[in-house]
C-alpha positions as CSV (number, residue, x, y, z in Angstrom):
1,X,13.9,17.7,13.3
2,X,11.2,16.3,11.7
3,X,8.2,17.8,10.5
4,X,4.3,16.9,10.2
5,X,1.9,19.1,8.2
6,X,-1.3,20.5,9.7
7,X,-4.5,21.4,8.3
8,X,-6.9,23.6,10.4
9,X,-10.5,23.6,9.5
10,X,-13.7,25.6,10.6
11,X,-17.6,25.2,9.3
12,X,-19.6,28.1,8.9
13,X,-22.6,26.8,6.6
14,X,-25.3,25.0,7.7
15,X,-26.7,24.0,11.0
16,X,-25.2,20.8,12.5
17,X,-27.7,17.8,11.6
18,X,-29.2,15.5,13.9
19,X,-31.6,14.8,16.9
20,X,-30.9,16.9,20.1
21,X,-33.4,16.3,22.2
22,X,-33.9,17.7,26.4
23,X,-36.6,16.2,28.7
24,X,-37.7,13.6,25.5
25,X,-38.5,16.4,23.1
26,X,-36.4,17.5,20.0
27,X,-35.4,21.0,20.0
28,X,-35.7,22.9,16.2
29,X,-36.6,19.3,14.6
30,X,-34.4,17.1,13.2
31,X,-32.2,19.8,12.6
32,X,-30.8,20.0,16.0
33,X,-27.2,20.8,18.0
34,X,-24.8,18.0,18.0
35,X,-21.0,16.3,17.7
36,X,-18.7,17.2,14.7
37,X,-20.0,13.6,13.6
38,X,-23.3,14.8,12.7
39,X,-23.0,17.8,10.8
40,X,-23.9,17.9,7.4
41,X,-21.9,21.4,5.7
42,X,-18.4,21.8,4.5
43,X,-15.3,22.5,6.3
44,X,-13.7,25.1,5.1
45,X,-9.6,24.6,5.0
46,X,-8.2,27.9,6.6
47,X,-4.9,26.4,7.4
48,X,-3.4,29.4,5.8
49,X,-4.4,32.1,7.6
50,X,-3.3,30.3,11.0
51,X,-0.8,32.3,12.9
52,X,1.8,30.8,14.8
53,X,1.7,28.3,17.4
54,X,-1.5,26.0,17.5
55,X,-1.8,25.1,21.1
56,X,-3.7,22.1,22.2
57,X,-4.4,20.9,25.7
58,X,-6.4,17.7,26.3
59,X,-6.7,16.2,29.9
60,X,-6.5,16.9,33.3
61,X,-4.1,19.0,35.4
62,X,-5.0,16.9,38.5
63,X,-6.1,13.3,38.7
64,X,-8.9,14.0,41.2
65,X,-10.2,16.5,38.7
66,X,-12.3,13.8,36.1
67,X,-13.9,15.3,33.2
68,X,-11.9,19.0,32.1
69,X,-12.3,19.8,28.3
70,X,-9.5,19.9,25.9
71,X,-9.2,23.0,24.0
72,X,-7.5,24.5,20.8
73,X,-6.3,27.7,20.4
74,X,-4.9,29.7,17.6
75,X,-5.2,33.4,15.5
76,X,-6.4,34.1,12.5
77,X,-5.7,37.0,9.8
78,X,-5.9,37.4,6.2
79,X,-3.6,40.0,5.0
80,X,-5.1,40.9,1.7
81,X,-8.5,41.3,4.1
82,X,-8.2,42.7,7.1
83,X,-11.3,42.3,8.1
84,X,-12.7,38.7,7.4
85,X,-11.8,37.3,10.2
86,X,-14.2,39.6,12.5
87,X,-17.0,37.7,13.9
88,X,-19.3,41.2,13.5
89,X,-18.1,42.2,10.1
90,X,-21.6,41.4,8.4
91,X,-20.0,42.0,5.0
92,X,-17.9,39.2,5.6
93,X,-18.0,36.0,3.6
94,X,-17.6,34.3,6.5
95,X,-20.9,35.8,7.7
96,X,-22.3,35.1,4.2
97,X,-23.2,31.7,5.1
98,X,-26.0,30.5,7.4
99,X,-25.5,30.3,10.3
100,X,-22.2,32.0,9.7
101,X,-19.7,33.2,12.3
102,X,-21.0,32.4,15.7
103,X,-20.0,30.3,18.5
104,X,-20.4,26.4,18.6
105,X,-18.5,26.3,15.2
106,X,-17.2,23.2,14.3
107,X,-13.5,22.8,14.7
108,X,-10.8,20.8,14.0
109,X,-7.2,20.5,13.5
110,X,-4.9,17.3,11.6
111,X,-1.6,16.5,11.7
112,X,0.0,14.8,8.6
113,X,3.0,12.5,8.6
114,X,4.0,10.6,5.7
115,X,1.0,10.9,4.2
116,X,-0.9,9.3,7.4
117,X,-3.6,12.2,9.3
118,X,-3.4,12.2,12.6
119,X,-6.6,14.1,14.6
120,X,-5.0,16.2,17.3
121,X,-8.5,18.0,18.2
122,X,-12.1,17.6,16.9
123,X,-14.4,20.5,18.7
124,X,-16.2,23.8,18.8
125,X,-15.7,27.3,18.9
126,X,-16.1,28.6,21.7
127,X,-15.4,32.3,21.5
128,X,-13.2,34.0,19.2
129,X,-11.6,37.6,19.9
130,X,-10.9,40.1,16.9
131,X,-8.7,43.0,17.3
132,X,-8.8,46.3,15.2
133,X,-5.1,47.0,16.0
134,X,-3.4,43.3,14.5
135,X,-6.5,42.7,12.5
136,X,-6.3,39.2,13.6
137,X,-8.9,37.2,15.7
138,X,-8.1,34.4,18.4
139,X,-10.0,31.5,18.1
140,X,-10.7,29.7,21.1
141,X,-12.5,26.0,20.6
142,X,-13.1,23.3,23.5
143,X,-14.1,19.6,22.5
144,X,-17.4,17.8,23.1
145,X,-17.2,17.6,26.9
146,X,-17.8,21.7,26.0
147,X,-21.2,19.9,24.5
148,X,-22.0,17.8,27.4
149,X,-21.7,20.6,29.7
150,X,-25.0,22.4,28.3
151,X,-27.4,19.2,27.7
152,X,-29.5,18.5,31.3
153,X,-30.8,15.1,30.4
154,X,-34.1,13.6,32.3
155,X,-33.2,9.3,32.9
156,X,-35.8,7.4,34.8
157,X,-34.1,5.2,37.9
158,X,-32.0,2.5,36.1
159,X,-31.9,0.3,38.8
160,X,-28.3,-1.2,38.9
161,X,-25.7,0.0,36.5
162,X,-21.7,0.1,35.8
163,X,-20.4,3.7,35.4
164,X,-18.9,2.5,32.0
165,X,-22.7,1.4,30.9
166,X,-23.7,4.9,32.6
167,X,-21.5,7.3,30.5
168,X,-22.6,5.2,27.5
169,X,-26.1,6.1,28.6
170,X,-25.7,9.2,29.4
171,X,-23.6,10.3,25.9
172,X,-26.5,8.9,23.8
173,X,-28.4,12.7,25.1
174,X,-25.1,14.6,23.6
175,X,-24.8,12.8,20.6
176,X,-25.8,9.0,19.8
177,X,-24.1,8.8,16.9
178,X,-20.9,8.4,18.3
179,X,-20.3,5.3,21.1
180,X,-17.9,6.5,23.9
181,X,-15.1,4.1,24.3
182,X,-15.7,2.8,27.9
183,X,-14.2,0.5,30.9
184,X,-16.6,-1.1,32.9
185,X,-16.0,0.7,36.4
186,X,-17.8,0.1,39.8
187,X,-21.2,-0.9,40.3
188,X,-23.9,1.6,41.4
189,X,-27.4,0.5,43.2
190,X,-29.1,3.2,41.3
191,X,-28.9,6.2,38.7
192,X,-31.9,8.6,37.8
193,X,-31.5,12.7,36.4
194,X,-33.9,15.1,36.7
195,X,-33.3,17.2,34.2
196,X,-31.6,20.2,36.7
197,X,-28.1,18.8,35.9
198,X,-25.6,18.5,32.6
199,X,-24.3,15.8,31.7
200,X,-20.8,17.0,32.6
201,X,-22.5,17.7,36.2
202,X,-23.8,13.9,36.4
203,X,-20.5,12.5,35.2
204,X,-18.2,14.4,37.5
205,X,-20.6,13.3,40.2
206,X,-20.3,9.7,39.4
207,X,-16.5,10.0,38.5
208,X,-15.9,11.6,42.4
209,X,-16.4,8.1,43.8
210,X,-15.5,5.9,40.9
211,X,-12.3,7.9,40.8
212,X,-11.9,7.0,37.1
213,X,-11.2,10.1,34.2
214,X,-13.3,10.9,31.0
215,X,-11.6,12.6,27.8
216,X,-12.5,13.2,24.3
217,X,-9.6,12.0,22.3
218,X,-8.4,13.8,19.2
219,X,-11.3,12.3,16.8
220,X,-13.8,13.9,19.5
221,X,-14.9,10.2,20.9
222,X,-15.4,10.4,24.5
223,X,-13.1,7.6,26.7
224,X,-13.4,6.3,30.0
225,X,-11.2,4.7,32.4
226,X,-11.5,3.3,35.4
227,X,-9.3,4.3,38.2
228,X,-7.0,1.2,38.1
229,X,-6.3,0.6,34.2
230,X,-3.3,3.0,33.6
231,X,-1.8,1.2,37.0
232,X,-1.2,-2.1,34.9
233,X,-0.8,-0.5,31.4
234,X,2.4,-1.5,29.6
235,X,4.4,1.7,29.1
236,X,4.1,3.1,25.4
237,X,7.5,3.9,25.4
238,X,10.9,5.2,27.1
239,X,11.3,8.6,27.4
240,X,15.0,9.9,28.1
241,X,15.5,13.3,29.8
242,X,18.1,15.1,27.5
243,X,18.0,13.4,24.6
244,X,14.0,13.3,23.7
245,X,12.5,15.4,26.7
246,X,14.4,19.1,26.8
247,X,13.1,20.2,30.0
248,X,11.8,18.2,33.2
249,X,10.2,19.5,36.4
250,X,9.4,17.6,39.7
251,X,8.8,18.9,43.3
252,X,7.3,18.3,46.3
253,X,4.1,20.8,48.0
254,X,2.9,20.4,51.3
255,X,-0.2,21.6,50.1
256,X,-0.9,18.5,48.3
257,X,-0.5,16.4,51.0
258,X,-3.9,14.9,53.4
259,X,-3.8,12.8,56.0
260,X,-7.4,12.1,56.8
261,X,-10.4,11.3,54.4
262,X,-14.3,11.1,55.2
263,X,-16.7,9.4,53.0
264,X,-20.7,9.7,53.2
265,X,-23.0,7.7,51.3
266,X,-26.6,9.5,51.0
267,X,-30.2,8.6,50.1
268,X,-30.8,9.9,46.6
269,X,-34.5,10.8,47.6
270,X,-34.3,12.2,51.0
271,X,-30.2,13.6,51.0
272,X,-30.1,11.9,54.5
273,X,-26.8,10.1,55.8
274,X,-26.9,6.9,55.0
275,X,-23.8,5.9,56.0
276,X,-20.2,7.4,56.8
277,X,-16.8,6.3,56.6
278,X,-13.1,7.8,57.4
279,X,-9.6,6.9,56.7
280,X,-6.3,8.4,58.5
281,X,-2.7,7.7,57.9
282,X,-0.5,6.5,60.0
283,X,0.0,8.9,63.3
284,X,3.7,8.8,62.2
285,X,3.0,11.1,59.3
286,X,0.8,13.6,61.0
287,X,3.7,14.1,64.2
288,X,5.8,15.2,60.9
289,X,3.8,17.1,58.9
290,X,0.6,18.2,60.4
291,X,-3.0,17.1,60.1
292,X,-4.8,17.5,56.8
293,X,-8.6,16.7,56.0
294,X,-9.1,15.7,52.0
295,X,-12.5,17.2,50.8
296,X,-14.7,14.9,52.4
297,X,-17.2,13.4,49.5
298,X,-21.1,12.7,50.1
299,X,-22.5,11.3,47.7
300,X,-25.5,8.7,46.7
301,X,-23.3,6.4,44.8
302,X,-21.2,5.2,47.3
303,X,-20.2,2.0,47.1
304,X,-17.6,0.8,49.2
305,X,-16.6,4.0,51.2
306,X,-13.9,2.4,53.3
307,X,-11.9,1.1,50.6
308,X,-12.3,4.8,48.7
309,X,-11.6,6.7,52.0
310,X,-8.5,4.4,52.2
311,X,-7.5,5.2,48.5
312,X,-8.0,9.0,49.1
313,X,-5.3,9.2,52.1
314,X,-3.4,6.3,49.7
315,X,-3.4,9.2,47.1
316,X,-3.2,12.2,50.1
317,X,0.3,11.3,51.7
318,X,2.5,11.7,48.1
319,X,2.4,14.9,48.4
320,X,4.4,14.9,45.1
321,X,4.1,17.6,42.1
322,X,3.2,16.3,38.9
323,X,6.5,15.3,37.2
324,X,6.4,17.9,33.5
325,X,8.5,16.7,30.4
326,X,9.1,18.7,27.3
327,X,9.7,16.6,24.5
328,X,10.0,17.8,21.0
329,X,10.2,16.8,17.4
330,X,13.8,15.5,17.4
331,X,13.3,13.0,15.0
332,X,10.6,10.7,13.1
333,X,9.9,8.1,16.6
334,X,9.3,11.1,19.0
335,X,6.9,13.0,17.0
336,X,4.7,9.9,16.3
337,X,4.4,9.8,20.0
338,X,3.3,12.7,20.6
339,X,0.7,12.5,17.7
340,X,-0.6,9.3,19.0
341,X,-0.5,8.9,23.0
342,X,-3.5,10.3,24.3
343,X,-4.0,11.1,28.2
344,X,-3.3,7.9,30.6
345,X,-0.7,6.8,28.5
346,X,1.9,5.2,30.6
347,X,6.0,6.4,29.8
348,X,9.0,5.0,31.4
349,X,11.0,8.4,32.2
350,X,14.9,7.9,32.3
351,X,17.3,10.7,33.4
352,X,20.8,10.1,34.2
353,X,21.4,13.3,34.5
354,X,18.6,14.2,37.7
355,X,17.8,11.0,38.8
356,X,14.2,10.6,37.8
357,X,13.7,6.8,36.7
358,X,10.3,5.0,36.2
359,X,7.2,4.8,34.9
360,X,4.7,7.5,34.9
361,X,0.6,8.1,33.7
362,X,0.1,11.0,31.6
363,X,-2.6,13.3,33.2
364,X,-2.4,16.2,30.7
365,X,-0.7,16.9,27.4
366,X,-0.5,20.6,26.4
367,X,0.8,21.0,22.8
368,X,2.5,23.7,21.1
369,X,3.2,23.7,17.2
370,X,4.2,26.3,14.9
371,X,6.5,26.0,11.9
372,X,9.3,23.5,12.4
373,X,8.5,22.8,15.8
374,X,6.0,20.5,17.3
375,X,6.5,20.4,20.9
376,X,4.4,18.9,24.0
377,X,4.7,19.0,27.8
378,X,3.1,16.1,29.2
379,X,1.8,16.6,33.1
380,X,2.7,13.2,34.6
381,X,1.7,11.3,38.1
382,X,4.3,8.2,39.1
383,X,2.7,5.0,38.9
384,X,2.7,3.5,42.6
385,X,3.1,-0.2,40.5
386,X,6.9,0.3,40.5
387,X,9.3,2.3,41.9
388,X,9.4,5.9,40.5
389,X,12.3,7.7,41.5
390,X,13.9,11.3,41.8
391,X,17.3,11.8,42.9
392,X,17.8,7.8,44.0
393,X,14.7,8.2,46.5
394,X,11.6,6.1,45.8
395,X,8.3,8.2,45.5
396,X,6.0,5.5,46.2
397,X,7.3,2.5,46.5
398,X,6.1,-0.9,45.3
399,X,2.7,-1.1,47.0
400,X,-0.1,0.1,44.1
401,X,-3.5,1.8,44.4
402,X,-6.1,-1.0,45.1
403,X,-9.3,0.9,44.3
404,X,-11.9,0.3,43.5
């Protein structure tokens, strides 16, 4: 197999620099909560007293779910001191900085091959668990989506904007030092905040109709895609069930199967109906398997309800698990993958031996490294572009998704 380093680091000293500001006023001066890419102390290398595995998970475990925050997790211990990895050990050195061991720590862990770094996750600590008996401590870190989640920005009515221009806009209040990377998306008439809602909040809002999916990639830059980009992406590469993927999962659940979809658009002032819209499949499919109501969405930014009602019984009648690969570190090619394809990548899955053939969207990586083994299991939905098949059956045919 081959193997990559990996460097874990943590910042205790110092407060992270820069402006964050709520409702147009800067909180503790210029001196201010903000992205790993503003903060001005040291990271301290504590790659050593990593335990193994690392686990990572970036993305989404379901497509209609838009914005979910990748997280690191790993334990800590130093033998010759059992206790300096407690967080409420004031004796500490840890604690011996300012502000020292507490939560919204900057975190991040690199990956190394051949002398290249690769950033697998850029975040903050989010809680970390010490226990008297191992005398090691779990740290637990999510990435800046953790951020978003606890900023409630105020934004006067922008009269019409794209949802790419609005993430852009609506990142500057988390951080605006660092520019998300964004497709342009649908069109909305309007946006405004009021202050009573995160950013996370006003995304996920926004993302419900535009169906498209924000991440923070491994240097902790938000991304945005719209709903239809992965569908034409050109596949990163071919994956091959035995040889590069150990283990492979696919299924079928009634439970994720709708038949019916309802769409409301709403005035933003008043909450009143606006206008409505509904979708249904064809009778065929509810004679064979029942009638089934997706969420129905209200929303102000509604654009073109019928064509997203359509999409959401489109997406309602797979009915088709995720497809899960394992793939490993098997040799120099593979491992590069997994260091560099982010969520939405687009892999052609072979299998000779199940039946599983086609290309695939990668809705959530989960990673799992420890000494000699770097190993990921990548969630995947079939692209409806081309035929994806299990067992010579065709999931979903040649027609694709044709929102927005």
């Amino acid at each position: 197999m081959t193997n990559a380093t990996y460097r874990l680091e943590v910042a205790f000293d110092e407060n992270v620099a820069g402006v964050f500001t709520v409702d147009g006023s800067a909180l503790d001066g210029t001196d201010g909560l903000t992205d790993v890419g503003l903060f001005s102390g040291t990271f301290d290398d504590v790659s050593s007293d990593a335990q193994d595995p690392y686990r990572v998970v970036v993305g989404t475990d379901n497509l209609m779910s838009q914005t979910q925050p990748g997280n690191l997790t790993v334990t800590v211990s130093r033998v010759d001191n059992p206790s300096f990895w407690n967080p409420n050990n004031p004796a500490s050195p840890l604690n011996s900085n300012v502000p020292g061991f507490i939560p919204m720590r900057p975190v991040k862990l690199i990956a190394t091959l051949s002398g290249v770094d690769y950033s697998l996750f850029k975040g903050f600590l989010r809680h970390a668990t010490w226990n008297s008996t191992t005398r090691a401590c779990e740290l637990y870190a999510e990435d800046m989506l953790l951020w978003a989640s606890r900023v409630y920005p105020t934004i006067a009515s922008t009269g019409t904007i794209t949802v790419g221009a609005l993430i852009t806009l609506l990142w500057s209040f988390v951080d605006p030092t660092v520019t998300p990377i964004c497709d342009v998306g649908i069109t909305l008439d309007d946006f405004s905040a009021d202050g009573t809602r995160s950013v996370t909040d006003l995304m996920t809002d926004v993302l419900t109709v535009d169906l498209g999916t924000v991440y923070v990639n491994g240097n902790g830059v938000p991304v945005y895609e719209q709903h239809d980009t992965a569908l034409t992406r050109a596949p990163a590469a071919t994956i091959a069930v035995t040889s590069q993927a150990s283990e492979e999962q696919s299924g079928i659940d009634l439970d994720d199967i709708f038949t019916r979809a309802s769409v409301e658009k709403t005035d933003p002032v008043t909450g009143n109906i606006v206008s409505t819209w509904s979708a249904l499949a064809d009778p065929v499919f509810e004679h064979r398997l029942g009638r089934a109501d997706f969420p129905p969405i209200s929303s102000p930014y509604v654009q073109d309800g019928g064509a997203l009602a359509s999409e959401l019984v489109t997406q309602g009648l797979e009915g088709k698990q995720p497809l899960q690969l394992t793939v490993a570190n098997i040799d120099d090619t593979t491992l590069l993958l997994m260091l560099q394809s982010p969520p939405l990548t687009v892999f052609t899955v072979t299998d000779a031996f199940g039946g599983s053939t086609g290309n695939g969207i990668v809705q959530q990586i989960s990673q799992t490294i420890s000494v000699g083994l770097h190993q990921a299991e990548y969630l995947m939905k079939s692209r409806p572009q081309t035929a994806f098949t299990v067992s010579g059956s065709a999931l979903d045919g040649t027609d694709g998704l044709r929102y927005p």
